[in-house]
N, C-alpha and C positions, 0 to 999 in steps of 0.2 A: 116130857116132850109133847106139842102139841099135836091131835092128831091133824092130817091133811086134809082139807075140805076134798068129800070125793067127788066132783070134777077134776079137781087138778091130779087127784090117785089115779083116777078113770085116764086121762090126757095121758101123767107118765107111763102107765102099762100100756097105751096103743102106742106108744112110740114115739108122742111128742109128733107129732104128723098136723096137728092142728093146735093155734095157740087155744087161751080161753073164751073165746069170742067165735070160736067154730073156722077161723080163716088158715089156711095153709100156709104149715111157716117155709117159706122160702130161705133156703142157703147158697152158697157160693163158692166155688174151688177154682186154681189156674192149670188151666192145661200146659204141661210143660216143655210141652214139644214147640209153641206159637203163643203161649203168655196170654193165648184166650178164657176171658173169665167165664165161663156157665155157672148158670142158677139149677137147683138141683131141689127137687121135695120127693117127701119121704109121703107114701099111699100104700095105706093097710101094712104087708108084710114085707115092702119093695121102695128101693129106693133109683129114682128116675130123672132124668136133667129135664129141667122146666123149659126149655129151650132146643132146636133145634143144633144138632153136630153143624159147628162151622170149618171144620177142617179142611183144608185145600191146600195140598202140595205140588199138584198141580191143575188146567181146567183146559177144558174142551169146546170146542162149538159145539152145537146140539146135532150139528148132522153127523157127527161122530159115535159108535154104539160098540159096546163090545159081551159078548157072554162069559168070557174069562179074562179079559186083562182090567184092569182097575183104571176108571174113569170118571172125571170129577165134573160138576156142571154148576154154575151159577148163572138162574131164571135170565129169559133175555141176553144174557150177555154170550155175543159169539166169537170171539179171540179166545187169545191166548197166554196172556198177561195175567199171572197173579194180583201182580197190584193193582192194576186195572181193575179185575175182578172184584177186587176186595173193597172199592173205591163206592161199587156201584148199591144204591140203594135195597137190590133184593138181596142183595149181601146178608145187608146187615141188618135186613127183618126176616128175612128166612133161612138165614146159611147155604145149606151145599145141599147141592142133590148128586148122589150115589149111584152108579153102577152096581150090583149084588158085588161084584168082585172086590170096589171099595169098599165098601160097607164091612163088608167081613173085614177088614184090618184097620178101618178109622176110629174108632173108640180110642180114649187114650187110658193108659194103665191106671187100672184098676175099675176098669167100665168093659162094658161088652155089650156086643148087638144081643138084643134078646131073643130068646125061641119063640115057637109058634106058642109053645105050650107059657110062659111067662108072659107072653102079651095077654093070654086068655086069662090068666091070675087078673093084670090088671082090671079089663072089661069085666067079668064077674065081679068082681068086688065094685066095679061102676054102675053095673045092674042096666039094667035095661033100655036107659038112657045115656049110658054110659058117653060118647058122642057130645051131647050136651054140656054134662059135666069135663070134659078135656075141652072144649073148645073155646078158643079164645071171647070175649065180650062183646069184638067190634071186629073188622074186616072181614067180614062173609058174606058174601051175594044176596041179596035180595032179603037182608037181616036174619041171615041161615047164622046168627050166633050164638055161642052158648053160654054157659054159669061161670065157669073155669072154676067151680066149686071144690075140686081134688088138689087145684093149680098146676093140673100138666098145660094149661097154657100155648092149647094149640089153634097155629094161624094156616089158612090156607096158601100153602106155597108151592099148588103146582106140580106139577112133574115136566122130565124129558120122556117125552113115548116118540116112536115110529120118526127120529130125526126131527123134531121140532119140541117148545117147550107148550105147554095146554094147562089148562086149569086155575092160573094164578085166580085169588079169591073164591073158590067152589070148592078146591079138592086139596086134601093134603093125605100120600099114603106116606106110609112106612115099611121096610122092611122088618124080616124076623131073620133068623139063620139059618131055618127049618125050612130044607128041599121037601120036593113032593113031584118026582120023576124030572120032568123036563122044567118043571115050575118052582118056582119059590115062594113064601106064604107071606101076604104083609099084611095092613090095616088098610082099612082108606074112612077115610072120613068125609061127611058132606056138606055143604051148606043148604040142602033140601032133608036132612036126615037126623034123627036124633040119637041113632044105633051108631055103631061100627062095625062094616064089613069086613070080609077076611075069604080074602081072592087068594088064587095063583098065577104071579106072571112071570113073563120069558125074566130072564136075569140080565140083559139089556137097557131094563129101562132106568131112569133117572131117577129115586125118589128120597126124602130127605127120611134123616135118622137120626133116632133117639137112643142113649145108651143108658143102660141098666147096673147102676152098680155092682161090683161082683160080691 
């Protein structure tokens, strides 16, 4: 048998995470709760949806907030109409934004919100630029874009804070599931930054989510 050129030995022991050409192989599964397809890549020892949670079973106006009941938001739009919702263009470039309370149950089986401490696997293994490398190519303020060299493939989509929506093109956080007293821990990303922050805010606010393979 012949042996394997070691590139491609090297690619299969890191997990097949990058073809031969260094680019991130992107995959695909259906969610079977709404027959939504997500894109999904596998980085370092973890595997992550290349895409933002579009889940919505139901949605809210933004001057709606809650700390424990589960509350769903799609940017700009203020009814109450699913299809509505679903119809509208921040839809379908940025998915849902979360309440902590949704969040903790929007993942579809066999995915899960991540910890504070599994988001920081991911950043470590991104290094110090990490920001950079997750950020999407194009739509970020003021050319605040990045490599999307890992392929987490992330676009600035905003949040709901303080009853309104903010940030579309500048900011995109995330939750984790990891409390810290009155606060919850997430990422946020910039389009003035190359890093990833890692704040605690009230469990109110609106922010889109990424799930973690289990």
């Amino acid at each position: 048998m012949k042996t394997l050129p070691f590139l491609l030995l090297l690619i299969l022991i890191a997990g097949c995470d990058k073809d031969p050409n260094g680019t991130p192989v992107i995959k695909s599964f259906k969610d079977s709760r709404d027959s939504h397809i997500y894109k999904y890549v596998k980085i370092g020892s973890q595997t992550w949806m290349a895409e933002n949670l579009a889940y919505l079973p139901a949605v809210s106006p933004s001057s709606e907030g809650s700390e424990s009941s589960a509350i769903y938001y799609v940017y700009n739009y203020e009814g109450r109409s699913i299809s509505e919702a679903k119809s509208k263009g921040n839809y379908t470039s940025y998915g849902v934004l979360y309440n902590w309370a949704a969040a903790k149950i929007a993942c579809p089986l066999g995915w899960h919100l991540p910890t504070d401490d599994e988001w920081t696997t991911l950043t470590d293994y991104s290094g110090s630029i990490a920001g950079k490398k997750m950020k999407s190519i194009s739509g970020w303020s003021e050319n605040g874009n990045g490599d999307n060299s890992i392929g987490f493939m992330v676009l600035p989509s905003g949040t709901r804070y303080n009853g309104g929506f903010i940030g579309l093109g500048s900011d995109a956080i995330f939750w984790s599931s990891s409390e810290s007293g009155a606060y919850t821990w997430n990422r946020h990303l910039y389009y003035g930054n190359d890093g990833v922050g890692r704040n605690g805010s009230y469990r109110s606010k609106g922010f889109s989510l990424r799930c973690l393979q289990d």
